[in-house]
N, C-alpha and C positions, 0 to 999 in steps of 0.2 A: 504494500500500500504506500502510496506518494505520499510528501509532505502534505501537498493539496487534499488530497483524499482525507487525511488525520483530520485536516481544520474542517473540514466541509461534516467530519462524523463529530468534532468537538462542537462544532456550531449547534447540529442538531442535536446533540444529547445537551447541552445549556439547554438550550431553547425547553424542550421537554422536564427536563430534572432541575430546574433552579424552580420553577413553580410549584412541584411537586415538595419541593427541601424547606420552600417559603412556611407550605401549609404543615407538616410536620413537625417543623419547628415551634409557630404558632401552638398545635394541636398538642406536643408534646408538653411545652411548658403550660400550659392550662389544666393537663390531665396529672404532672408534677405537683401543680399547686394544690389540686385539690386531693390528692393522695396523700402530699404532706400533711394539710389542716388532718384528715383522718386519722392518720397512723398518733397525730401529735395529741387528738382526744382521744384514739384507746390506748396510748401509753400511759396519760394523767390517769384514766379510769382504773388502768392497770395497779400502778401506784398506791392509788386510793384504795384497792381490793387490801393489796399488799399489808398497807401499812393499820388499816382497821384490824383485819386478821389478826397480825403480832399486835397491835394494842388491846384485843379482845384477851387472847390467851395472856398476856404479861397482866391483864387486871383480874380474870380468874384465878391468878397463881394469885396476885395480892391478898385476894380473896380468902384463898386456902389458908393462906399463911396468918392469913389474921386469926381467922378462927384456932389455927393451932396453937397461937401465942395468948387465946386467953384461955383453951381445955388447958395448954401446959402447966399453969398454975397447979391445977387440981395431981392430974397425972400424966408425966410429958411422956408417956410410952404409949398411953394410949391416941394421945394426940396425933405423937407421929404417926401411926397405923391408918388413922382418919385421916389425917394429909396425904398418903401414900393410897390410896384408896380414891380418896378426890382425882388427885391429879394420874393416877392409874386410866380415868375415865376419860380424863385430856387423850392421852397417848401413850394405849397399852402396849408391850410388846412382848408376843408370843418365842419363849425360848424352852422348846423341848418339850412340845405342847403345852405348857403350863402357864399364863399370865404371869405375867413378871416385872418389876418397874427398875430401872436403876439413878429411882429419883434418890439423892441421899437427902433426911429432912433429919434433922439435930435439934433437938430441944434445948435448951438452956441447963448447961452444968455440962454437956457433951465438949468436945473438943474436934474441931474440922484442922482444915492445914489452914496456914495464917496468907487471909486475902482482903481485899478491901472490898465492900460491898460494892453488887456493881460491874465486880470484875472477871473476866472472863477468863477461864484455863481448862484444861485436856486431863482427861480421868487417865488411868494406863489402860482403857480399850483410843483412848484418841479422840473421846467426844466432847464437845467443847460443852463447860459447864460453867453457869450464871450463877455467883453471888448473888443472895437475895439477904436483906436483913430487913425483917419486918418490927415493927416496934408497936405494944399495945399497954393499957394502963395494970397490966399482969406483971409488964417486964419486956421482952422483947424474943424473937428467936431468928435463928441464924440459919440458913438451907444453899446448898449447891442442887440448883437445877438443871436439867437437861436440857439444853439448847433446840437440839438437831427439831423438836414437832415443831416447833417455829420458824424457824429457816427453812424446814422442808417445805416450807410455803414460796418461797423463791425459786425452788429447783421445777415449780409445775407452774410459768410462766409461759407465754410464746414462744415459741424455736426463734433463737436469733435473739432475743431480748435477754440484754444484761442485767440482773439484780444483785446489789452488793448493800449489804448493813454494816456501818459503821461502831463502834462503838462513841461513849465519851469522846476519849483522848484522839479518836480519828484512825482506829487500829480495826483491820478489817475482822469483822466477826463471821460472815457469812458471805459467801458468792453461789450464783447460781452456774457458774463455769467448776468445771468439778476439778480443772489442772489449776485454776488460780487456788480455789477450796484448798488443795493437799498441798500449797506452795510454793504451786510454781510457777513462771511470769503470767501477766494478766495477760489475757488476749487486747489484740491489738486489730483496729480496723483499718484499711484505707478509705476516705473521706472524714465528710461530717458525722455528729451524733445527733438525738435526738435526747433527749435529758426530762426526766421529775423525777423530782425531791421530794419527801417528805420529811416530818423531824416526828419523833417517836417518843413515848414514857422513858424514860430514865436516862435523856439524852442521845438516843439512840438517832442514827441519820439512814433513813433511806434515800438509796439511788438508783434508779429505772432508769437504763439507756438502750437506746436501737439503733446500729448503726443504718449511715444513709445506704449502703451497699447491699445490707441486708433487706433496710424497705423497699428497693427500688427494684429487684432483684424482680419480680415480675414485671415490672416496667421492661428490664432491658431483655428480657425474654421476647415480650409483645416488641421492643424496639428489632429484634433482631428478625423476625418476623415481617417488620416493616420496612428495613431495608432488603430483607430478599423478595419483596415485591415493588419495591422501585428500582433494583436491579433488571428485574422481566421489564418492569415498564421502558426503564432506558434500553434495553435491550431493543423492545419491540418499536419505541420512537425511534431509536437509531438507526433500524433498517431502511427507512425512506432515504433518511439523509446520507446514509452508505450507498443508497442507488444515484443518489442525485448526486454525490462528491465525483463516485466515479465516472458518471455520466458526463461531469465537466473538470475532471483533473485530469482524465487520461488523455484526451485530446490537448488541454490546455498546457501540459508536460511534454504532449511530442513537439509540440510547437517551440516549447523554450529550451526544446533538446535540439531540436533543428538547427533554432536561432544561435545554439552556438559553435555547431557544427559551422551555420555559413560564415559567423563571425571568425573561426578559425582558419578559414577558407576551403572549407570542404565542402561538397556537392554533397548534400543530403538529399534522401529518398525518398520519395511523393508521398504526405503523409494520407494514410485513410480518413476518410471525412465522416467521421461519427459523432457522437451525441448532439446535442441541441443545434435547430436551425442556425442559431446566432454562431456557437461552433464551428459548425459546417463551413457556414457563410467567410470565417476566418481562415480555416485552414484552404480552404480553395481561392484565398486570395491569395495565401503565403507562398502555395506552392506555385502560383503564375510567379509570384514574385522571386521563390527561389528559383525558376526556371531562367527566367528575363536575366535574371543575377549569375547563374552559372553560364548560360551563354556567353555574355560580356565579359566573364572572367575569362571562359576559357582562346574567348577572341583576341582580350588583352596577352593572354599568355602566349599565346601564338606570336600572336606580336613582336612582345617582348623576347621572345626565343630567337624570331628570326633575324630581328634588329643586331641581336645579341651577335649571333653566328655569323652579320654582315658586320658589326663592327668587331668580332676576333678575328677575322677574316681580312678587314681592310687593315688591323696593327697587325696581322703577321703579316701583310702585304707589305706592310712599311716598316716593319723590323725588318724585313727581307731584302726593302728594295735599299734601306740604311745597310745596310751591311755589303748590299752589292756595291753602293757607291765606291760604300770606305774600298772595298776592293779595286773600285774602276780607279779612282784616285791613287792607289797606288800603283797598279798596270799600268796607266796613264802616265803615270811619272818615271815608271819605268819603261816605256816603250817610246818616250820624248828621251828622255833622259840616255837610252843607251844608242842608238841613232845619231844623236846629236854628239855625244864623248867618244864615238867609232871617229866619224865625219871630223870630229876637232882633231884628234889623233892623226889620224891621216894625214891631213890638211898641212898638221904643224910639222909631220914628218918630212912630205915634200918642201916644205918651203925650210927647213935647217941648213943651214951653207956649212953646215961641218960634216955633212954626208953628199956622196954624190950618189943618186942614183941612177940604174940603169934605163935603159925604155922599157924593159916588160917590167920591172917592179912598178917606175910610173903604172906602167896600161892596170898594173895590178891594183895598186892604189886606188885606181882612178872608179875601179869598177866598183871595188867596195864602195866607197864616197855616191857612188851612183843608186848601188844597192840598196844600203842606209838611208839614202835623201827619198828612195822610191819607197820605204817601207814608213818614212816618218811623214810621208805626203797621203798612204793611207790610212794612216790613225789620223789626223787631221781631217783628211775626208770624212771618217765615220765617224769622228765627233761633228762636223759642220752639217752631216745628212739628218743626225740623230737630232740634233737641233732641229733642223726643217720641218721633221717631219713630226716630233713631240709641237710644233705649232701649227702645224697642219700647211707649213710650206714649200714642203717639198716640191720644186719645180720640174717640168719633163720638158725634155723636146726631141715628141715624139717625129719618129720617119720611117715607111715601109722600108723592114728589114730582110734579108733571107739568110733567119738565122744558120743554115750550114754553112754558108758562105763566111759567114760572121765567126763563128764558129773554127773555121779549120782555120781563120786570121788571127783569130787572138792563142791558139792551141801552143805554142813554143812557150808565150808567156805562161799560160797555165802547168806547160812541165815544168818551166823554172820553179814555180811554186812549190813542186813536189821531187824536190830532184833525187830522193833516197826512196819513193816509190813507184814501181812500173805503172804508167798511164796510159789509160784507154778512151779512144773518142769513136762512138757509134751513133750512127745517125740511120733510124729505118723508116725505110721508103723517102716519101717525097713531103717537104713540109710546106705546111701552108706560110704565107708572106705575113710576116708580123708587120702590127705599128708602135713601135719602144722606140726608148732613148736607150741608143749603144752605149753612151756611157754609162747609164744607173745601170743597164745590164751588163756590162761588164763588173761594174762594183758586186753585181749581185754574183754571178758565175765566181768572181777573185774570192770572192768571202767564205764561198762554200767548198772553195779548191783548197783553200788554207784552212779551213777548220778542219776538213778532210784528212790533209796535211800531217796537223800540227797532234791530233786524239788519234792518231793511228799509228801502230808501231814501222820502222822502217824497213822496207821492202813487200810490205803491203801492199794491194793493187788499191789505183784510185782510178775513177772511170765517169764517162761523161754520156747521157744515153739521151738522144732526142725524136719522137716519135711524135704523128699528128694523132690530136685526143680530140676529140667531141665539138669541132669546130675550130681548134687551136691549137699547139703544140704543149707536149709534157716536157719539160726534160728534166735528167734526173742525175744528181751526184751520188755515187755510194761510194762504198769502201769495204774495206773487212777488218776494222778493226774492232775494238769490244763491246759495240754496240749504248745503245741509250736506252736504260732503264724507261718502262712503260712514263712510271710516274714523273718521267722528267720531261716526257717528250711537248708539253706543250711551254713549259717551266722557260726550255732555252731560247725564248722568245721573248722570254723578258729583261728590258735591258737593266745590264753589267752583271747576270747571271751565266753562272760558270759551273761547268760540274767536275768538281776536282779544280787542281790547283795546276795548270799549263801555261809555260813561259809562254809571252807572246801573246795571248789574250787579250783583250779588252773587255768582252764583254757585250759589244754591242754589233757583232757582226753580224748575226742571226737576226738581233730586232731592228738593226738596220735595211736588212734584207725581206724583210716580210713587208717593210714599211716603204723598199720599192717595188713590189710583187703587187702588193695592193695598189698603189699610185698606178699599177699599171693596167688592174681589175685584173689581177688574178687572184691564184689561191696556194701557198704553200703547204706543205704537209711534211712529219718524220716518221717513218717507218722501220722496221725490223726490214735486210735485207736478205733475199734468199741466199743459204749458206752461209749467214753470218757475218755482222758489221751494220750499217747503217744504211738509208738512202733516201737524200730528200726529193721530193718531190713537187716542180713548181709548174704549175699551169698559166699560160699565157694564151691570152685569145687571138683569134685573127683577125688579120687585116678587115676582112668584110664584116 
């Protein structure tokens, strides 16, 4: 059962049982009061029984004793026999079938044990016995009577009701509790009492008590009685209100279980639309609502995922393209840099007038110096192209070409390129007439002869293959050397990307070459080549 549920069955049992507690309450203290006034007139009445009774019998014994103290005169033996005979008729008692008294009655000239009139003490059977001294104009006489017929008038009281006689000095003479009687502690009640007093012949005190535990004690009987029928009653009030809590907690808990399901950002699950209309009516707005809300989340998430993965994507693009620089920058400087200390060296060598050289070491000089100047005029080119073309200026000027022709003119230059690998130039069938700028297609053919070159071990075949494709001409560089991983093949298109670390590089010879490919509408591509190695492939349209 839900929190909700507890309040909704707390509501309805208040509701039910505070009315019922009201009247109870009321009813109890009313039917209290007037039990009390009762018990409190037959306790006085009790009382009064009590204390007539022992003032009846204590003036009969005076009675007796008068008469004895004036026959004593005459003859005190016979006296006592007629006192003993009187008071026989008080309170006989049968020992061994035989009537018997164990009044002791003394005439005067006898001797008792020394006590004060009055006084109360214990024979050797344990009965407590009353000093009497009677006085008459004879003389006087002196008796121990028997207590117990008179106190046994305290032991046939009500159950529950305490009687105790006091004597004179406030010394108990009688109790109707037979453990306090032989000595031992008084009983003892929890609550109030109920109290009369009387005061007695010869200073004698009565006290009549009733505790309230013992008068009430049918009360809490009928009370307990009365709470196990306002137990059934809250019981049988509380079943509505157990229908109606649940009726409106359990919906009203999927709702606030929802709410924090969406609050945490989780899609919760369409709740059932039970208990009351107004319910109902709630949960079928919530759940349009968590729907409308789960869409939008999961739109934003999309979102935000894909934004995500374009901008990890555009920082490792520029972590990547930073680190190509830093690399082109120093390729760059080293491929200015060692060009230009060849060319100075030379230069400075020919022109020493403390050396003479020959003519071929000149021609030899001179070639290098030519070498050098041709190799630092093409870094320079493909830095000015890479520029051009990152601003979208790359200029052409184009002119109907017939590339084999083109082709077998520039092929001495292209072996120079590769002078430590055997080269191949194949040209099949007949090609259509291009319209390109010879020189970007030279740059482009130089770039892909030297890359070829430079990632291929020496004596490796490199080869040049030109055939008419789909309106146009293909042609194609391969090689056989170890080839370019799948995952790089579009990577070395981007400029100052390198794979692996080869002298001579730059960087930008591949993204310079797509960038005259395209200037020309074509299409370059890298492939795996058969039997192993590399081979690009570059489309060029024709003429028509």
């Amino acid at each position: 059962m839900s929190r909700l549920e507890h309040r909704f069955l707390l509501a309805a049992a208040a509701a039910a049982l505070i009315p019922l507690l009201l009247v109870w309450l009321a009813g109890w203290q009313m039917v209290r009061r007037a039990y009390l006034e009762a018990a409190t007139a037959r306790l006085e009445a009790t009382a009064d029984r009590i204390a007539l009774a022992i003032d009846d019998r204590l003036s009969t014994e005076t009675r007796v004793l008068t008469a004895v103290c004036r026959l004593a005169a005459d003859d005190p033996a016979w006296a006592a026999e007629v006192a003993l005979a009187a008071l026989n008729e008080l309170d006989a008692v049968e020992v061994n079938g035989r009537l018997a008294s164990r009044f002791a009655v003394v005439a005067p000239g006898d001797r008792l044990p020394p006590a004060a009139p009055g006084s109360v003490r214990k024979d050797a059977w344990g009965e407590p016995l009353l000093r009497r001294q009677v006085h008459c104009a004879e003389g006087h006489v002196t008796a121990d009577l028997r207590l117990r017929p008179a106190l046994a008038l305290l032991g046939r009281v009500h159950p529950g009701v305490l009687a105790r006689l006091f004597g004179p000095g406030g010394a108990l003479l009688s109790s109707s509790d037979l453990t306090e009687l032989l000595g031992g502690p008084p009983p003892t009640e929890k609550g109030g009492l109920l109290t009369a007093e009387r005061q007695l012949q010869n200073g004698w005190r009565l006290v009549v008590a009733l505790p309230e535990a013992v008068l009430f004690r049918p009360l809490y009987r009928a009370n307990a009685a009365m709470f196990l029928l306002l137990a059934l009653a809250l019981f049988a009030s509380a079943l509505p209100g157990v229908r109606l809590g649940r009726s409106l907690a359990r919906p009203l808990g999927l709702l606030a279980e929802a709410a924090r399901a969406l609050k945490a950002g989780r899609r919760p699950p369409p709740i059932p639309e039970t208990g009351p209309a107004e319910a109902r009516l709630a949960i079928r707005a919530f759940n349009r609502m968590a729907e409308v809300q789960a869409d939008r989340t999961e739109a934003l998430e999309r979102a935000v995922r894909a934004r995500t993965q374009e901008l990890a994507l555009a920082l490792a693009k520029a972590e990547a393209a930073s680190q190509a620089k830093t690399r082109f920058l120093a390729a760059v400087s080293h491929e200015l840099r060692t060009p230009l200390t060849n060319i100075k060296g030379y230069v400075s060598s020919l022109l020493s007038p403390d050396v003479e050289w020959s003519e071929a070491e000149r021609r030899e000089f001179l070639a290098v110096i030519e070498e050098e100047a041709d190799r630092l005029a093409r870094r320079v080119g493909d830095l000015l192209d890479f520029a051009r073309g990152e601003r979208g200026e790359l200029a052409l000027a184009p002119v109907p070409l017939d590339l084999e022709a083109w082709l077998r003119q520039i092929e001495p230059a292209l072996r120079a390129l590769a002078p430590d690998h055997p080269f191949d130039l194949l040209v099949v069938g007949r090609l259509p007439l291009l319209r390109a700028d010879p020189d970007r297609l030279r740059s482009l053919v130089t770039n892909l002869v030297a890359n070829a070159a430079r990632h291929t071990p020496p004596g490796t075949p490199i080869g040049i293959e030109a055939k008419a494709r789909a309106g146009g001409v293909e042609l194609s560089v391969w090689d056989r050397g170890p080839g370019i991983p799948d995952e790089e093949k579009q990577r070395v298109f981007e400029p100052f990307y390198q794979i692996g670390e080869h002298p001579g590089g730059s960087g930008l010879g591949l993204a310079v070459a797509r960038m005259v490919v395209r200037a020309h509408g074509g299409r370059i591509a890298i492939e795996d080549h058969e039997g192993g190695g590399t081979r690009v492939r570059v489309w060029l349209p024709g003429e028509g």
